[in-house]
Structure formats: structure tokens, C-alpha cells
N, C-alpha and C positions, 0 to 999 in steps of 0.2 A: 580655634574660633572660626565661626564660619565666615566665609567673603561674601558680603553682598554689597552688589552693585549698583546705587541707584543712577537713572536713566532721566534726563528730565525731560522726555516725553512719554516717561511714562504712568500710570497712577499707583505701581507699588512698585516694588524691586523682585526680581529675579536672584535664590539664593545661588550661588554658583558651587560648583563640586557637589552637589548633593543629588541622589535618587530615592523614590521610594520602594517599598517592598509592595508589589500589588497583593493590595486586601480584598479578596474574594469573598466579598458579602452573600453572595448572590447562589453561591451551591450547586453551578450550573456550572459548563465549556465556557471557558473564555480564550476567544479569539486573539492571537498575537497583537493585532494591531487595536485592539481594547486597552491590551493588559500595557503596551508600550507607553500609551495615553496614562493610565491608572499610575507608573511608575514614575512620568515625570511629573504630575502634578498632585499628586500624593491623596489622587480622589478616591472611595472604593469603585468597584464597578459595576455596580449600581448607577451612580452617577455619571460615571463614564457612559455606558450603554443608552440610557437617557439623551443624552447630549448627543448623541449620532443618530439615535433615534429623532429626533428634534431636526438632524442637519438631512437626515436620508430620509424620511416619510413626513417632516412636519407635525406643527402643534396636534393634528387632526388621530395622530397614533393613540392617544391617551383614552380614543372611545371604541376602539378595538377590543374584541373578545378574549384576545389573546396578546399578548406584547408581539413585535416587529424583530426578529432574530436579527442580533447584529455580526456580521460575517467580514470578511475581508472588506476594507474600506481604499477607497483612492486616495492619491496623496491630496485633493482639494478635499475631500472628507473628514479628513484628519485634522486638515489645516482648520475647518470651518468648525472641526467638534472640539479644538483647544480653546479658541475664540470663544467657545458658547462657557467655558469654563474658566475662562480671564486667562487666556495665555497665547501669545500671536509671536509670530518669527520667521521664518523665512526658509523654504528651500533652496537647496543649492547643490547642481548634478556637479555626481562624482565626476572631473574630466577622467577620460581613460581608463573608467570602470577598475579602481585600482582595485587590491585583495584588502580584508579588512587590516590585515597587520602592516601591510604600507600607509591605510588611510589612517592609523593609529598612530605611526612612528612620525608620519607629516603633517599632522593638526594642527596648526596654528588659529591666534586670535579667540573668537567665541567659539569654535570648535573643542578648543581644550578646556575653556572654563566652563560652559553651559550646557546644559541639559539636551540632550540632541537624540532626535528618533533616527537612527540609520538603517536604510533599506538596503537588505540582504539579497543575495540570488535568493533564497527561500524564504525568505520571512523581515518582516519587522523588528530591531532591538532598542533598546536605550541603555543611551552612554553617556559619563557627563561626568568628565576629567579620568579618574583612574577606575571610576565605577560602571557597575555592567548590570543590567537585571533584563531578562525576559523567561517565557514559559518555561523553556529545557531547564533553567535553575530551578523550578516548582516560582518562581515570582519571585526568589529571597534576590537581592543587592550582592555583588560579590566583586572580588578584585577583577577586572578585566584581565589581568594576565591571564588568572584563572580559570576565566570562564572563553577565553581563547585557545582550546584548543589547536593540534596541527590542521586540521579537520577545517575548522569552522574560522583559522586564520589566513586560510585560500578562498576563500567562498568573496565573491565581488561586490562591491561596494557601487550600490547605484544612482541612490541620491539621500540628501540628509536632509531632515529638518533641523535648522536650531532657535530654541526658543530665549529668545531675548526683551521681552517686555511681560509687565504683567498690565494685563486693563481689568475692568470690573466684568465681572463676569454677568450673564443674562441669564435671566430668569426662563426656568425649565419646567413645561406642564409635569402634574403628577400622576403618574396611571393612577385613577379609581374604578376598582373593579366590581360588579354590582354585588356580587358574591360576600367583599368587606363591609358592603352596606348594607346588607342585608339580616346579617348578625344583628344588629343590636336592635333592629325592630322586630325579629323574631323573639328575642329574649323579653323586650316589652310586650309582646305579645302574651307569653307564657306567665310570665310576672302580673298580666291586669285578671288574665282567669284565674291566678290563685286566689288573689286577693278577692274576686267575686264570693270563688266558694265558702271566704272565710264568713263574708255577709252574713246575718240570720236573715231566714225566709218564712 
């Protein structure tokens, strides 16, 4: 059964031990630090992208021709696009830049129970008790033994987010592109001249 933990400043609970597998709605590259996002709060990435979209160009992106490519983001980026999806918690630098198999073996408190982005020498992951997901797995959830390599168990440990509250999440412009709105008054288009021809003259 799963642990959740309510917080009483918080407005929901944070489930603890649990990841998601990021669901790539979207048929496109997704960025490590998208897809880290997409695994701890179990959005697709779609909504993910949105939400940095929203934190990195503002509501004004949604009248763009084109969406706003979301690429490697800062740690206030990240922090501000969990927030726009009800999720807030707190950084905290690795003292002494440990290797990730020391910051594994020495985690205490919400490090061990909750869902936490850890920054790599190369990249972004999520970890969150015994579980591990990021890109190199293809997105799937796996044992962190597992997905620790000798390789990727030296690589330095820079700073963590961990995520301990849940608040309500804020509401996210929708891209509408003219191109969707244009379909269906073309089709009314096409549909009012049948119906003319059918007229007798």
C-alpha cells in the first residue's frame, strides 16, 4: 500500500516511493529536464512543456506561429514550472559534490521517501526511494540499482530538488493555432455551397 503523507500546510499530499513513466504525447525530442518534470508529477509532456512555456516566455507564447522550443531549463525554471503544476519543494546543494552511489547510500529524511530531481554532472534524473526514471531508460521507472550503472554511479551529484507539498496547480494558456480554426469554417464553407446546388433555380 502506498505511504502518503499529509502535510498540514499543505492542500493535497505528496504520494511518497512512487515515479512516473514519462508519457510522450507529444512525438517530438524531449529534453531531460522536461521528461524529469513529466516523471515526478505524472503529467504527459505536453503539459509539462506548456508549464515552462508559461514560466520561460509567458502567457503571450500561445499567439506565436510556432510553439517556443523548451530546451535545458535552470534550476529556478524548474522549480517555477512544478509550481505552475501544483508541486513546490525545495533545493538543496550537494555538500562536496558527492558521486551519485554515495548520495544514494547517505539519503536521509525526504530524500529517501519523496520524489526528488537530482542534478548530474551531465544531465537531470528522478529518484524517489528505490526508483529511477529518466531518458537513457527510454522514460520507463526501474530499480535504481539497476539503472546505476559503474559508469553513471561516479558521475557527481550537484544539487537536488525534493518535492514535498502538493498546492493547486495554475491555470495554463492553450496554444490555438489558426490552422485548427480554420478547419471547420472551411468545411462550413464547403457544406453551405452543396447545399446551394442542391436549391432548384
Amino acid at each position: 500500500m502506498a505511504n502518503i503523507l499529509y502535510l498540514p500546510s499543505a492542500l493535497g499530499a505528496i504520494e511518497t516511493g512512487r515515479l512516473y513513466g514519462i508519457k510522450n504525447d507529444t512525438e517530438t525530442y524531449v529534453h531531460a529536464d522536461t521528461g524529469v518534470i513529466a516523471s515526478v508529477t505524472g503529467e504527459p509532456v505536453s503539459s509539462v512543456r506548456d508549464a515552462a512555456r508559461l514560466v520561460l516566455f509567458g502567457s503571450g507564447w500561445v499567439n506565436r506561429p510556432r510553439p517556443r522550443f523548451v530546451g535545458a531549463m535552470s534550476d529556478t525554471a524548474i522549480e517555477e514550472s512544478l509550481r505552475v503544476l501544483g508541486y513546490i519543494g525545495q533545493w538543496h546543494n550537494a555538500a562536496a559534490r558527492p558521486t551519485l552511489a554515495a548520495y544514494l547510500k547517505n539519503r536521509t529524511h525526504l530524500h529517501k521517501t519523496h520524489p526528488c530531481i537530482v542534478g548530474l554532472t551531465d544531465r537531470r534524473v528522478a529518484i524517489c526511494g528505490d526508483l529511477y526514471c529518466d531518458l537513457t531508460n527510454r522514460g520507463r521507472v526501474i530499480d535504481v540499482k539497476k539503472a546505476s550503472s559503474r559508469r553513471e554511479r561516479v558521475k557527481r551529484v550537484k544539487r537536488v530538488f525534493v518535492v514535498s507539498h502538493r498546492i493547486l496547480p495554475m491555470p495554463i494558456p492553450q496554444e490555438e493555432l489558426a490552422s485548427k480554426t480554420s478547419v471547420p469554417a472551411a468545411q462550413d464553407g464547403v457544406r453551405l455551397a452543396k447545399e446551394m446546388d442542391r436549391q432548384p433555380r
